[in-house]
N, C-alpha and C positions, 0 to 999 in steps of 0.2 A: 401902559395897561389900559385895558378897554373897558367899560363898564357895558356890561350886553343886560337889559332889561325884558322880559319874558314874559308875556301876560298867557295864563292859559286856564282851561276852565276849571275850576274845582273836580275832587278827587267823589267818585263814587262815596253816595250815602252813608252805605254798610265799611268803607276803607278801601284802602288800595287793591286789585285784585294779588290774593297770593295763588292763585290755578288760575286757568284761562278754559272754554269750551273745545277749542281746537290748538293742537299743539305747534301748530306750525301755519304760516298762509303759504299761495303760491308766489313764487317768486318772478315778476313781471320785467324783465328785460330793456324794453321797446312798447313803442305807443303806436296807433295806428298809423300816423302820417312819418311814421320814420324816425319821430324822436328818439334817443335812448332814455329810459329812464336815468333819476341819478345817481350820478357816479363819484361819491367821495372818497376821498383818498380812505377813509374806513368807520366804523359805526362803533360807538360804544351802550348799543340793545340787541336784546333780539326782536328781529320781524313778530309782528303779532301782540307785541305786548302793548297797553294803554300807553301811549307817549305824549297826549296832546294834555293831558290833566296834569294837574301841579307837581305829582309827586315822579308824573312819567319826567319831566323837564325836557321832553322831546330828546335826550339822549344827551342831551350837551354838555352836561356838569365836566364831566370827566374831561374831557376835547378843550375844555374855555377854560379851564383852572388850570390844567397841564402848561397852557403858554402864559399863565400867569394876568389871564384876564379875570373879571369879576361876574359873576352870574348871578341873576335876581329874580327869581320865579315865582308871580304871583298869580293870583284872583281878581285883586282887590284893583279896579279900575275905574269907579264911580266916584264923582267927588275931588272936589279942592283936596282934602287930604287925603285920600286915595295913597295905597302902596305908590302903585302906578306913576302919579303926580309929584310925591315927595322923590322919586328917585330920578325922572325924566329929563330933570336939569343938567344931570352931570352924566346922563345916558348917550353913547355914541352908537350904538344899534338898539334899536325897540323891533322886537321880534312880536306877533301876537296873530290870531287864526280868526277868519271869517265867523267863526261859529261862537266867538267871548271876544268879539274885534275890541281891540283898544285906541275909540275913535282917536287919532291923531290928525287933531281939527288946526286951523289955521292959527287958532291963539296957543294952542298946545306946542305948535311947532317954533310958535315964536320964545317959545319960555326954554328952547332947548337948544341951546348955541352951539354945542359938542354934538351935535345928531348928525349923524352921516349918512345912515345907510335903516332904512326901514325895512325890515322881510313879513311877508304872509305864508304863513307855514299851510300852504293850501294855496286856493285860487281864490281871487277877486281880492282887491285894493280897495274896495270903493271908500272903507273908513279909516282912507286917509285923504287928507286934501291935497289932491293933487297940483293945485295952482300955487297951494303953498308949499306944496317940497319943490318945485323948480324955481319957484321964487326962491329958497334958501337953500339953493345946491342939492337938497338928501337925495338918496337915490333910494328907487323905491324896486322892492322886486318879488317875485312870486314864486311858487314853484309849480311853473306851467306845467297842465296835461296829470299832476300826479294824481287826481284825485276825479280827474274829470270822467272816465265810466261809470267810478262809485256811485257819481253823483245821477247817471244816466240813467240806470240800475232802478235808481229809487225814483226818479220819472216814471218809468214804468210801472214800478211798482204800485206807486199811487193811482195813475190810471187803470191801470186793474180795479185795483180796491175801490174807488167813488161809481165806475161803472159798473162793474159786480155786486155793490154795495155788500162790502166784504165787512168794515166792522161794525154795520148794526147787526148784521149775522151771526159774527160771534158773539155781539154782546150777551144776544139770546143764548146762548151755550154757557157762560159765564154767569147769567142769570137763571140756567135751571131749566129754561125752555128748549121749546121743539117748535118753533112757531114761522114754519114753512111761507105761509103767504104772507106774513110780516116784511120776511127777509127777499121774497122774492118781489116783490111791490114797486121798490126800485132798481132792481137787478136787466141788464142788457147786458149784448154780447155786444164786444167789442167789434167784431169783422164788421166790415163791410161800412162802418165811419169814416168819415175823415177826420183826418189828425194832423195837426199844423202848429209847427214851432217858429215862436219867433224868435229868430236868431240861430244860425245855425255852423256855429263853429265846433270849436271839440265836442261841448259836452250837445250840443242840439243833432248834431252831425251822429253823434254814438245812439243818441236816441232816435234818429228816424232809423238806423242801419237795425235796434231792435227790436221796433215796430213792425218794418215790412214783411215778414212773416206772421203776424198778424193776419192781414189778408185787407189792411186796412189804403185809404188813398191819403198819401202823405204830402203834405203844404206847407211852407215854407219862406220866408221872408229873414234878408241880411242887408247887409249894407254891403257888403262881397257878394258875389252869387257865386255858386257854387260851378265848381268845372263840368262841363256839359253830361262829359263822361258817368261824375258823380248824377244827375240829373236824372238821366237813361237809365243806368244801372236799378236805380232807388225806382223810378215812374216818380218823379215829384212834380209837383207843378209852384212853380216861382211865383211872388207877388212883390209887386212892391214896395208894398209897406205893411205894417199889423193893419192898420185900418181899410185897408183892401181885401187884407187873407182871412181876417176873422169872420165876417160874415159866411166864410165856406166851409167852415169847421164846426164839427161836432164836440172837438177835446181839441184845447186850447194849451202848450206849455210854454211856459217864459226860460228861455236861458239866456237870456241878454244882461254883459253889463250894465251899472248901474252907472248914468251918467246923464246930462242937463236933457240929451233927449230924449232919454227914458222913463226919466223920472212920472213919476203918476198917471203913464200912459194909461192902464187900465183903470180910467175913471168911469163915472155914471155914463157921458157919451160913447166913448165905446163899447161899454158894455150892453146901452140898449142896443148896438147893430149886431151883434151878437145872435145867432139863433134859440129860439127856447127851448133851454135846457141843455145850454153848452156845459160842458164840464171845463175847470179852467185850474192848471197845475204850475205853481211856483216855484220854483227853488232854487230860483237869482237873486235877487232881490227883494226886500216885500216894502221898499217904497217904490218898487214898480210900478206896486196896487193900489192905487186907492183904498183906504181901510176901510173908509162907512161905504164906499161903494160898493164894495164887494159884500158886505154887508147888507147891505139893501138887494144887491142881486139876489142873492140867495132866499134873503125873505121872501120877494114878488115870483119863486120860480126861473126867473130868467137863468141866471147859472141853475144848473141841478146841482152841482157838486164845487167845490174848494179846499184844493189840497197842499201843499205844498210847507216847506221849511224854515221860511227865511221870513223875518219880521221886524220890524220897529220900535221902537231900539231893542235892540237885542243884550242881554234876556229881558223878553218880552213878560211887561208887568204882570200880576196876576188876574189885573181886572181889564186887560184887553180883550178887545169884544171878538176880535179871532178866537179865543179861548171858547166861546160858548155860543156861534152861530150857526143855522142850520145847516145839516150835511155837509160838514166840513172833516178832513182827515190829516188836520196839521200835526205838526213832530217839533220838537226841538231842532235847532240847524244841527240835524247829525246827516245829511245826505254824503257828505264829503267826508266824514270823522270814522268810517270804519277802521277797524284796528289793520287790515290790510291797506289802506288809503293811507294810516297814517305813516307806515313806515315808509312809504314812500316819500313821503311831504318831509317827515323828520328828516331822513338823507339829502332830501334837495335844500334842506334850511343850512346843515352842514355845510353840504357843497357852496353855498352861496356866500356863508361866514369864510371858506377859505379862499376864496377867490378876490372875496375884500381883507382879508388879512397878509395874504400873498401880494399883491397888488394886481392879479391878473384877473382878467376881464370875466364880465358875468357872462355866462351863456345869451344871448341875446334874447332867447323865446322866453328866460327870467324877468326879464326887464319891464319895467311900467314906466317910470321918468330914471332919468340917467344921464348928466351932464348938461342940466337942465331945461331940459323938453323932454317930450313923452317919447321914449325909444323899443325897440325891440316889439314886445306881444302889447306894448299899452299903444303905441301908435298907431296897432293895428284896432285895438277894438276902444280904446278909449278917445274922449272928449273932451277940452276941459270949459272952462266958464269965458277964460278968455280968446 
């Protein structure tokens, strides 16, 4: 018997939802580059429902009890005495999502003898240590691609919003006004900017394909380049590095792993090369950013705007100065957690439980370290220290 340990985020305020808004999502087959979505032998939800929160348990209960494994579904991940930590020792999968990560630091992993097999119910690993799961065999995996449009979706989204300057405009509607030149003061149209991602895999790749109708010059910078074909089609112009492509750009978004050579790229230096009044949108990482940097951007003007999801540590305390800097349009890490993203994520976490419980192999584009080194999708975008 397996001890599966399950960190996920707490259950709505008001309780668990008993209705939903929409009774059903669409049901997403395949991914842009050919993937299929996942494919498990069978679900025990339905599509649409909250599954990433404690009470959704991602679907599993029923699936992990039935072979007579043990299932542990918490919150509670802070702290020596932490759910989390009391159970860790004798955990042989630690399952837990980018958006309530259950850091699995290198002293964490060492306190866990029985750990085999780490899952991110969603994309990006980064809170786990990768040097240390190949150091102790764990195999670490993801569920590539599931979530990665959601996430695109809300790129865009944001950039709309800081360029439009979409929610000081409501505010004024929610505050009673009608106060036109308020709201138009900061407001520009999007066409005719440039717009340049760095990093441009699934999710950066979905975002320029739904910009170019825009009408905007899209820019670009990977450690891959893109196939030429993709190039041409898109009018993109290559650089190669952020610190080349930024100074061209008018809206700035991060989708880059988080890893040794990304870590605090967006500090005070490059931000002053930056033109005044870039807009600059998150939602990889937020020790991408420098935090007082971006900070200070916004104060002097230099950024106009700062949007994006994703923060330090996460949940992000309540006196973090993201919380309350000028024109900014941060969120909760919900870019990836839509109730449509999450049934995806939740059947690739399945699929991935039965591939190590079967003994047969994980899909490859799952994989981040795997027989220890970095394999499959982490070889391709990961780094480690050693």
């Amino acid at each position: 018997m397996a001890k599966v340990l399950c960190v996920l985020y707490p259950d709505p305020v008001n309780g668990y939802p008993k209705e939903y808004a929409r009774s059903s999502v669409p049901r997403i087959s395949g991914y842009a580059d050919g993937q299929t979505a996942p494919t498990p032998s069978g679900v025990d939800f339905t599509p649409g429902e909250l599954l990433g929160s404690v009470s959704g348990e991602l679907g599993l209960r029923k699936y992990l009890e039935g072979l007579g494994h043990e299932l542990v579904v918490t919150s509670d991940k802070e702290g020596q005495d932490s759910e989390f930590d009391r159970h860790l020792p004798d955990a042989e999968i630690v399952i837990s999502q980018p958006f309530w990560p259950a850091y699995l630091t290198a002293e964490r992993i060492a306190k866990a003898p029985n750990l085999k097999l780490a899952v991110t119910a969603g994309i990006g690993s980064d809170h786990v240590d990768l040097d240390a799961a190949i150091k102790h065999g764990v195999t670490v995996a993801e569920v590539t691609f599931s979530n990665s449009v959601s996430v695109a979706e809300h790129v865009v989204m944001m950039i709309l919003s800081l360029v439009r300057n979409y929610l000081p405009s409501h505010q004024w509607v929610l505050d009673g006004g009608w106060n036109i030149a308020d709201c138009v003061s900061r407001s520009y149209d999007l066409e005719g900017m440039d717009v340049g991602t760095v990093a441009a895999g699934r999710i950066g790749t979905a975002v320029l394909r739904r910009l170019a109708p825009f009408g905007v010059r899209l820019h670009y910078t990977d450690r891959h380049r893109l196939p030429a074909e993709v190039e041409e089609e898109l009018n993109l112009t290559f650089h190669e590095s952020a610190q080349a492509m930024v100074p061209n750009c008018d809206v700035v978004t991060v989708n880059a792993p988080l890893h040794p050579q990304t870590q605090g790229l967006f500090d005070d230096r490059l931000l002053s090369t930056m033109r005044h009044g870039t807009y600059l949108i998150n939602t990889a990482r937020g020790l991408i950013c420098d935090r007082d940097a971006i900070v200070r951007a916004l104060e002097s003007g230099q950024l106009a705007g700062y949007a994006g999801d994703v923060w330090y540590p996460q949940p992000a305390p309540a006196d973090h100065r993201w919380r309350t800097m000028p024109h900014h349009g941060m969120t909760p890490h919900i870019s990836g957690s839509s109730l449509s993203a999450q049934a995806r994520y939740a059947a690739g976490t399945r699929e991935i439980l039965e591939s190590h419980f079967t003994g047969t192999p994980v899909r490859p584009e799952y994989l981040i370290v795997d027989g220890g080194a970095l394999a499959g999708a982490g070889a391709h975008s990961y780094s480690t220290k050693s």
